[in-house]
C-alpha positions as CSV (number, residue, x, y, z in Angstrom):
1,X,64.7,142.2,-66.6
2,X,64.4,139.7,-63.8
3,X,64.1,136.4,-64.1
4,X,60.9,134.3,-63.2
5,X,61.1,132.6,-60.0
6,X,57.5,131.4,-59.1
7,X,54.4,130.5,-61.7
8,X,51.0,128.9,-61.9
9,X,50.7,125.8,-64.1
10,X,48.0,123.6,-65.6
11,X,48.6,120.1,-65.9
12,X,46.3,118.3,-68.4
13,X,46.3,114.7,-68.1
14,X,44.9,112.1,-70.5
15,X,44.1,109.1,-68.8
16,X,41.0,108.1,-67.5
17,X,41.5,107.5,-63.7
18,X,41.8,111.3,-63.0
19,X,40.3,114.6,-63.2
20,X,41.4,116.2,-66.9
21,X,42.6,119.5,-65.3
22,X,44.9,120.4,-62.1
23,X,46.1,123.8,-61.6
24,X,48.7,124.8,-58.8
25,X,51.6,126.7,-58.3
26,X,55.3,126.1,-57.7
27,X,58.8,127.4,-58.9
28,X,59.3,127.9,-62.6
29,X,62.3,125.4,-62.0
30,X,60.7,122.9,-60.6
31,X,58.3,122.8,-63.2
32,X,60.5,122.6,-65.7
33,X,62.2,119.9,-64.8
34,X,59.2,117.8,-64.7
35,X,56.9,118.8,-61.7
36,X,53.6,117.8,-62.6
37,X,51.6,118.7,-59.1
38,X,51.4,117.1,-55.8
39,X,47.5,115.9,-55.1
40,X,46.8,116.3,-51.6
41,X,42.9,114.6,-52.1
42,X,42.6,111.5,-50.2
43,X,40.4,110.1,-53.3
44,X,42.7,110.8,-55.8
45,X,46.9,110.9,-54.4
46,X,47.8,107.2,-54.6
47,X,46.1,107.4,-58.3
48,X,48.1,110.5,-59.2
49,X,51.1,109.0,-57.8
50,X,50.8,105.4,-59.4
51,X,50.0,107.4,-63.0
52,X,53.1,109.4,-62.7
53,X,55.1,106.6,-61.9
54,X,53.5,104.4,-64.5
55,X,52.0,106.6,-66.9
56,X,54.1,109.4,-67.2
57,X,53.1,110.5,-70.6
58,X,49.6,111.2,-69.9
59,X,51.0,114.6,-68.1
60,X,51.6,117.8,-70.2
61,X,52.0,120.5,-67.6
62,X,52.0,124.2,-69.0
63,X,53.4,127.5,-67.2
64,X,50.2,130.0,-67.3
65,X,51.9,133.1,-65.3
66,X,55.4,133.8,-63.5
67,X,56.1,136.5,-60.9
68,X,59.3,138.1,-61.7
69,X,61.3,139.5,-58.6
């Protein structure tokens, strides 16, 4: 069997200064060692960024599907 390279994620966060949901897609990696998302949205980057740094807890981010190659 191959191993997973790339997947799609949800990260959930549980603050208030965000959206609840962001989905996107990365390397399974990546993800596991902590990759939350990268928010290109001019309303809401410098938020996302200043929770992460401060707030780190309020992201649970959960592998939904890999593609194997």
């Amino acid at each position: 069997m191959s191993t997973p390279i790339y997947c799609t994620y949800l990260t959930v966060y549980t603050g208030n200064k965000l959206p609840l949901f962001y989905i996107g897609s990365s390397t399974v990696d990546k993800v596991n060692k902590g990759y939350h998302g990268s928010v290109k949205s001019k309303k809401y980057k410098q938020t996302w960024e200043e929770e992460l740094t401060n707030n780190p807890s309020r992201f649970k981010t959960i592998i939904l599907s890999v593609l194997f190659l």
